[in-house]
LUMVEX-315481 format. One record per residue (C-alpha): x, y, z; residue in one letter. Coordinates in steps of 0.2 Angstrom, whole numbers, plus 5000, padded with zeros to 4 digits. Layout:
// residues N
x=X; y=Y; z=Z; code=A
...
END
This chain:
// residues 301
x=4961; y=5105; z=5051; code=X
x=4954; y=5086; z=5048; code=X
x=4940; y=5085; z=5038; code=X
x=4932; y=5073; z=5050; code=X
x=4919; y=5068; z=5041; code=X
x=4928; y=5062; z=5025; code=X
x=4940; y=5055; z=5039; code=X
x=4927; y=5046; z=5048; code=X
x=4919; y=5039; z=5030; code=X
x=4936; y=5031; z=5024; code=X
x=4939; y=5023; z=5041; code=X
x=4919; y=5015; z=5037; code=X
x=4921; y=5009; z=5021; code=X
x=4940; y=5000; z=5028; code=X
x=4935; y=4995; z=5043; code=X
x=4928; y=4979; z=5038; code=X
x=4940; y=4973; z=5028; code=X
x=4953; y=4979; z=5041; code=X
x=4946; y=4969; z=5053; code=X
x=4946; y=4951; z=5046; code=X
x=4966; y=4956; z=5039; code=X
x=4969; y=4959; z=5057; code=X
x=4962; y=4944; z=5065; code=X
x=4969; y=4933; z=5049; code=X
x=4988; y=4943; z=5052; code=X
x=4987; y=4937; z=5070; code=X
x=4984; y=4921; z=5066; code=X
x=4999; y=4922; z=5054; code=X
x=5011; y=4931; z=5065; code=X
x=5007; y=4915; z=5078; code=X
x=5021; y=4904; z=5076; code=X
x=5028; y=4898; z=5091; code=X
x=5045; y=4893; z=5080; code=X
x=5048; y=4910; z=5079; code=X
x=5062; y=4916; z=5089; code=X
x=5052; y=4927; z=5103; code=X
x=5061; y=4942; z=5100; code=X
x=5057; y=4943; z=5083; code=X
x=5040; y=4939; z=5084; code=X
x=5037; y=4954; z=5095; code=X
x=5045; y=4965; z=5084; code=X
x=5034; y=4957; z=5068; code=X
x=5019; y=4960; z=5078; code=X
x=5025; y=4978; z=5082; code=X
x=5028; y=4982; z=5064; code=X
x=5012; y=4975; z=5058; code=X
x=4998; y=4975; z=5072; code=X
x=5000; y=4995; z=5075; code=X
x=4984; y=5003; z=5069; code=X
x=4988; y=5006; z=5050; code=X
x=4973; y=5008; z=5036; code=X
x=4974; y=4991; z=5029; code=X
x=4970; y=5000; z=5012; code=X
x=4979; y=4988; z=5001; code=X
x=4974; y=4973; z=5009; code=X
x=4956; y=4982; z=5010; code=X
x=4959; y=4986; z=4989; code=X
x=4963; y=4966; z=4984; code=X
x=4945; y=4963; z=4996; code=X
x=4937; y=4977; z=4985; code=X
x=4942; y=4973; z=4968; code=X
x=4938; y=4952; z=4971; code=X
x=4919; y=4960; z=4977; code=X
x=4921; y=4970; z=4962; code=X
x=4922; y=4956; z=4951; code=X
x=4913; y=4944; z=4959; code=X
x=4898; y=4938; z=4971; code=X
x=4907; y=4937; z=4989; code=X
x=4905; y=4916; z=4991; code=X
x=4918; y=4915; z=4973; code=X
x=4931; y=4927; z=4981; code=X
x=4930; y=4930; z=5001; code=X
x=4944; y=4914; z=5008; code=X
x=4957; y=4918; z=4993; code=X
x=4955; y=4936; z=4996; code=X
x=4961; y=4936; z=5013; code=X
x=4973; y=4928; z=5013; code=X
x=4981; y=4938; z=4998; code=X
x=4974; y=4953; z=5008; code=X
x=4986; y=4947; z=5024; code=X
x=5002; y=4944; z=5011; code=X
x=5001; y=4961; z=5004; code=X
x=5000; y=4970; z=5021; code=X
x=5015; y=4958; z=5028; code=X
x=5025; y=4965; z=5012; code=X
x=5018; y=4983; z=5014; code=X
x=5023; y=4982; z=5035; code=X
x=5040; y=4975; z=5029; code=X
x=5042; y=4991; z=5017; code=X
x=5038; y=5003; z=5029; code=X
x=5049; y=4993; z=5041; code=X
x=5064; y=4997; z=5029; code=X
x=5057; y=5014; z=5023; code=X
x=5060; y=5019; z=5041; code=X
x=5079; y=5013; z=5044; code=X
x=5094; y=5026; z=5045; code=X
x=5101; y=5022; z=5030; code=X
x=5086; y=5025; z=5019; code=X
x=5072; y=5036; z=5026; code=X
x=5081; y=5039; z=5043; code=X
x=5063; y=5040; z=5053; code=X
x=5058; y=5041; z=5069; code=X
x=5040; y=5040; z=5068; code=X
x=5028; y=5027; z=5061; code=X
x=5009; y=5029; z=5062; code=X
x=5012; y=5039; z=5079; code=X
x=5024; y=5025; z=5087; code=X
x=5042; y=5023; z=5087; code=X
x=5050; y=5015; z=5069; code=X
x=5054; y=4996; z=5072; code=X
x=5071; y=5001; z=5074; code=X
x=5072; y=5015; z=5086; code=X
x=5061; y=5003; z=5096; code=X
x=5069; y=4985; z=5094; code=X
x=5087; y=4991; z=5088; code=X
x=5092; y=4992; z=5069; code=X
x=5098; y=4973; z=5067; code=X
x=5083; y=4969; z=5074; code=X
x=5072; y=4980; z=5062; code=X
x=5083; y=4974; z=5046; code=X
x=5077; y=4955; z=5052; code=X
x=5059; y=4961; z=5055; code=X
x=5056; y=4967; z=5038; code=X
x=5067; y=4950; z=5031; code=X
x=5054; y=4939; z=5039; code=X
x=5040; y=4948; z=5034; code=X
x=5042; y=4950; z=5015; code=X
x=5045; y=4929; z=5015; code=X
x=5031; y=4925; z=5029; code=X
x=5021; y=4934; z=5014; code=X
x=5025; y=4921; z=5000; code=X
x=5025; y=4907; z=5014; code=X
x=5005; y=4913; z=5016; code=X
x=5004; y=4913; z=4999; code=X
x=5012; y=4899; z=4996; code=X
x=5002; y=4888; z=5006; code=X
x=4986; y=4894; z=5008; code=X
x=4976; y=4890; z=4993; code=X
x=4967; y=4876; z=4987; code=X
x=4969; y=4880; z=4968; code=X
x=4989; y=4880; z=4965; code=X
x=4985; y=4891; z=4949; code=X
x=4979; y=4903; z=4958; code=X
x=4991; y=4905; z=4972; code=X
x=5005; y=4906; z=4957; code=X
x=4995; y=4920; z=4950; code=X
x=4995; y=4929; z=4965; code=X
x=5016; y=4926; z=4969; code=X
x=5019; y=4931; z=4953; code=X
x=5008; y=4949; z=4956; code=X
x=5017; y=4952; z=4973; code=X
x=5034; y=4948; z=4967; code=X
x=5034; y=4959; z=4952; code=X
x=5024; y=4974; z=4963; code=X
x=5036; y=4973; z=4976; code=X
x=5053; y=4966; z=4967; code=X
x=5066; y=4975; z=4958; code=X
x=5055; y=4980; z=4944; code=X
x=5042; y=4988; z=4955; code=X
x=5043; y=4994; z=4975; code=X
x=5061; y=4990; z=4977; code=X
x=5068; y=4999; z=4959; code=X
x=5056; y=5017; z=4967; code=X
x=5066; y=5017; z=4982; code=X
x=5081; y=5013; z=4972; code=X
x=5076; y=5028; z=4961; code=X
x=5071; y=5039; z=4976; code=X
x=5085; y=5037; z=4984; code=X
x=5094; y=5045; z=4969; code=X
x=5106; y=5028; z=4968; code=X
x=5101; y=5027; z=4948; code=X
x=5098; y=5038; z=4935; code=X
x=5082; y=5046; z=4933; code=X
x=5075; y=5057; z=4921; code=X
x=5073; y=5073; z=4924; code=X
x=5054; y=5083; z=4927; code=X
x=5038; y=5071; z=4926; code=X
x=5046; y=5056; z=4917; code=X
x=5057; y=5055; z=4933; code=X
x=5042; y=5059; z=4944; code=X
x=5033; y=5046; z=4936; code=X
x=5046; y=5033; z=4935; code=X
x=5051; y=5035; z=4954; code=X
x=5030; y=5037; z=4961; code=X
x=5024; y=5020; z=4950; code=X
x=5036; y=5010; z=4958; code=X
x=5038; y=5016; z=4973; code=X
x=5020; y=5020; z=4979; code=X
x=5008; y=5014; z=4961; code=X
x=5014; y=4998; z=4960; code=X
x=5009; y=4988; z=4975; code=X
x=4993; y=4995; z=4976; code=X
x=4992; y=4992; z=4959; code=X
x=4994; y=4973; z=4962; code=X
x=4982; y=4973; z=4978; code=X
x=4967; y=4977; z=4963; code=X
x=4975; y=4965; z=4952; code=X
x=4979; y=4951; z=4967; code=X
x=4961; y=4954; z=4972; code=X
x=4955; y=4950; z=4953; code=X
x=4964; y=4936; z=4953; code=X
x=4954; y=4928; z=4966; code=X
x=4937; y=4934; z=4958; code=X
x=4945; y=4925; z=4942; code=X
x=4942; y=4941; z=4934; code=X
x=4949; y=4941; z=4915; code=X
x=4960; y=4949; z=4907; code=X
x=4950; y=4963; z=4902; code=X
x=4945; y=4967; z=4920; code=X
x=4961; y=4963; z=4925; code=X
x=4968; y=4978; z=4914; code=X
x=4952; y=4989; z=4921; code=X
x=4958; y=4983; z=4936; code=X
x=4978; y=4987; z=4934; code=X
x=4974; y=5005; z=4925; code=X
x=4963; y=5009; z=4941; code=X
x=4977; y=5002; z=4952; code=X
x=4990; y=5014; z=4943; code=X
x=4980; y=5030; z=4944; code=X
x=4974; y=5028; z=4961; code=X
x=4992; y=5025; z=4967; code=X
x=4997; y=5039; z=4959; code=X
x=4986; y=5054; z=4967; code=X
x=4987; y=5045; z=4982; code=X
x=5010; y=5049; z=4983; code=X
x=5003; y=5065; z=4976; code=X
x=4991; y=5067; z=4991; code=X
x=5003; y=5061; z=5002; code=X
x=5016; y=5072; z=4994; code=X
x=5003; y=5086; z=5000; code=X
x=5003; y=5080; z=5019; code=X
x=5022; y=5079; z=5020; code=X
x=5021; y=5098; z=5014; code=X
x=5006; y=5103; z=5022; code=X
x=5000; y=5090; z=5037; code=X
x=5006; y=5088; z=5055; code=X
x=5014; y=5074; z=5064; code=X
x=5000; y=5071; z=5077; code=X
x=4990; y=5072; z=5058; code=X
x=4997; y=5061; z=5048; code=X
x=5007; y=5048; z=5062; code=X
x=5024; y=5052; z=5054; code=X
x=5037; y=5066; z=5054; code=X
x=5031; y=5080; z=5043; code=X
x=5042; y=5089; z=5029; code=X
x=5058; y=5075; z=5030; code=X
x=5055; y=5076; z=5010; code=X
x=5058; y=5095; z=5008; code=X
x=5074; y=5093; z=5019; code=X
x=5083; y=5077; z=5011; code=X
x=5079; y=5085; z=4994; code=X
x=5066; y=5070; z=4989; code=X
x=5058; y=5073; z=4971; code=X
x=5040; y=5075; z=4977; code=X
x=5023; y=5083; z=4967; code=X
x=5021; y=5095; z=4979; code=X
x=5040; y=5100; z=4980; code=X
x=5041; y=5101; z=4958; code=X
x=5024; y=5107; z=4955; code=X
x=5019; y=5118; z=4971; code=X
x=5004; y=5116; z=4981; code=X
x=4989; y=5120; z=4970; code=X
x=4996; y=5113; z=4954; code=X
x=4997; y=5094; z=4964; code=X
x=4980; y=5097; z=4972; code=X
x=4974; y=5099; z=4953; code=X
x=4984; y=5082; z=4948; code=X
x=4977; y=5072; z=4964; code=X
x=4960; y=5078; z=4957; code=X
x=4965; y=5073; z=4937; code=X
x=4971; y=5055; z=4943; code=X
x=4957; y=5053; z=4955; code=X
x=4946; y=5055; z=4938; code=X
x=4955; y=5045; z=4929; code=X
x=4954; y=5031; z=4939; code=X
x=4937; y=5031; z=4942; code=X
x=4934; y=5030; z=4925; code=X
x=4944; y=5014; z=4922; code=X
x=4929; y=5007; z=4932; code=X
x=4917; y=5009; z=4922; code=X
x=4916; y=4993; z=4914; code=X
x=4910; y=4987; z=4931; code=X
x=4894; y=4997; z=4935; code=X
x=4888; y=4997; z=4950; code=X
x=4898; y=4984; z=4958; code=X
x=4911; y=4998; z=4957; code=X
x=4905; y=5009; z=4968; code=X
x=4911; y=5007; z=4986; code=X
x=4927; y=5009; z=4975; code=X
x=4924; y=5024; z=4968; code=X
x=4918; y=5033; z=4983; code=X
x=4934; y=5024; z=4994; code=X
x=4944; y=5033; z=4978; code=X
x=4933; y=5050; z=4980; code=X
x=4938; y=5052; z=4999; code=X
x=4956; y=5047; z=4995; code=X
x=4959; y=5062; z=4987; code=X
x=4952; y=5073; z=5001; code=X
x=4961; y=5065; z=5014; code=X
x=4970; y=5075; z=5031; code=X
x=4979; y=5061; z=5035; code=X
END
C-alpha cells in the first residue's frame, strides 16, 4: 500500500523546483536545428513526469548554502544539465542490451517507443546538450568549469558509466559489500552526489561545505539504490512506473537480494542517519533537506 501522505509530502517539497527545471528543459529542448524526429523523442525521454530529485537536490543544496538572490539563475541551469544527463541514463539503462526494459515511469522505454537507433541517438544528444547548457550558460566562466568538471566525473567513467560497467558484471568486482559498494556509488551515489556538490558550487560554498555537501550526496545516494532495491523486490509496476523484480531474474547484485528484506530496510534507515548528520554544519538552513532525506527513506514508489 502507498503511504500517501509521505508520498503527497515528497511531491511538495519537489514540486517547486520541478517546475522551473521543467519550464527551463523546455526551453532547452527548443531548438529548431534539431532534426524533428529527434527532438520528439528527446522531449519524450525528458518531459515525462519523473521527480526532478537531482535537479531538485543541486536547487536545495545552492538554498542550503546560500540566500536564494547568490544562487537561484546558476542553480537552474545546472539543475536542467543534470536531469538532461540523468534522462539520457535512463534512456540507455532501458535499451536491450543493457537493462532490456519496457517500462519507464509508466510509459514505453524511448526505444520500444521510437525504435532502438533512435533511443541510442536520444541519450547521445542529451548527455552533450547537457555540457552545451553548461557550457554556455554562465556569466562566471569559473564557475561553469566547476560545474563541467562535477558532471563529467559523476557521470563519466569513473562514476555513473564505470556502476553500469560494474553492474553489468563486464569487470571485476569484489565480492559482498565492497562489490555492493563499489557497483551502488557509481552507478546510483554518484550523480546525486554531484547534484549537492553542483548545487554548492553555485552557492560558492567552500570547500568544507562542499565535502559536507559530497558526504551527504554519497549517503543519501546510497539508501536511496537500497530503497529502490526494496521496490524492485517488494513494489508494483503501476507503483513504482517501471517493471517490478527485473533484478532478481537477471541475477543484479542488489541489497535487498544480498541482505534480505529487513537487513536493507535497517541499512536505508543507518544511511539515512548518516546523511543527515553531514548536515549539521548547516543548521537550519538544512532542514527542508533533511526532511526531503527523511521521506526518502519511506518512500512506496
Amino acid at each position: 500500500m502507498v503511504n500517501v501522505s509521505v508520498t503527497n509530502r515528497i511531491g511538495d517539497i519537489l514540486a517547486p523546483y520541478a517546475e522551473a527545471v521543467n519550464t527551463a528543459m523546455v526551453s532547452a529542448l527548443c531548438d529548431e536545428a534539431v532534426p524533428a524526429t529527434l527532438a520528439e523523442a528527446m522531449r519524450y525521454a525528458c518531459l515525462n513526469g519523473g521527480k526532478r530529485l537531482r535537479p531538485a537536490l543541486v536547487m536545495l543544496a545552492a538554498e542550503t548554502v546560500a540566500e536564494k538572490e547568490h544562487w537561484l539563475a546558476d542553480s537552474l541551469g545546472a539543475a536542467v544539465a543534470i536531469e538532461m544527463v540523468h534522462c539520457y541514463s535512463l534512456v540507455h539503462d532501458d535499451l536491450p542490451a543493457m537493462d532490456d526494459d519496457t517500462l519507464r515511469r509508466g510509459r514505453e522505454t524511448c526505444h520500444v517507443k521510437f525504435g532502438e537507433a533512435m533511443a541510442i541517438l536520444t541519450g547521445d544528444a542529451l548527455l552533450t546538450r547537457a555540457f552545451e547548457v553548461l557550457s554556455g550558460g554562465f556569466a562566471d566562466a569559473g564557475i561553469a568549469m566547476k560545474l563541467i568538471g562535477t558532471l563529467s566525473a559523476a557521470a563519466g567513467p569513473i562514476g555513473m558509466v564505470a556502476g553500469q560497467v560494474a553492474d553489468m558484471e563486464l569487470c571485476e568486482v569484489p565480492p559482498g559489500d565492497e562489490g555492493r559498494r563499489y557497483i551502488h556509488l557509481r552507478k546510483t551515489a554518484a550523480l546525486l552526489q554531484g547534484a549537492v556538490r553542483m548545487g554548492g558550487i553555485c552557492a560558492a560554498a567552500n570547500e568544507a561545505q562542499l565535502d559536507a555537501l559530497g558526504e551527504f550526496g554519497e549517503k543519501i545516494g546510497l539508501a536511496f539504490q537500497a530503497a529502490d532495491d526494496l521496490l524492485d523486490a517488494v513494489g508494483s509496476a503501476q507503483a513504482i512506473g517501471k517493471t517490478p523484480g527485473k533484478d532478481a531474474q537477471t541475477g543484479k547484485r542488489t541489497y535487498a537480494g544480498e541482505l534480505g528484506i529487513e537487513q536493507t530496510r535497517q541499512l536505508v534507515t543507518d544511511l539515512t542517519d548518516q546523511a543527515c548528520r553531514a548536515l549539521e554544519t548547516f543548521g537550519p538552513r538544512a532542514e527542508k533537506l533533511r526532511e526531503l532525506t527523511n521521506l526518502l527513506a519511506k518512500r512506496d514508489r
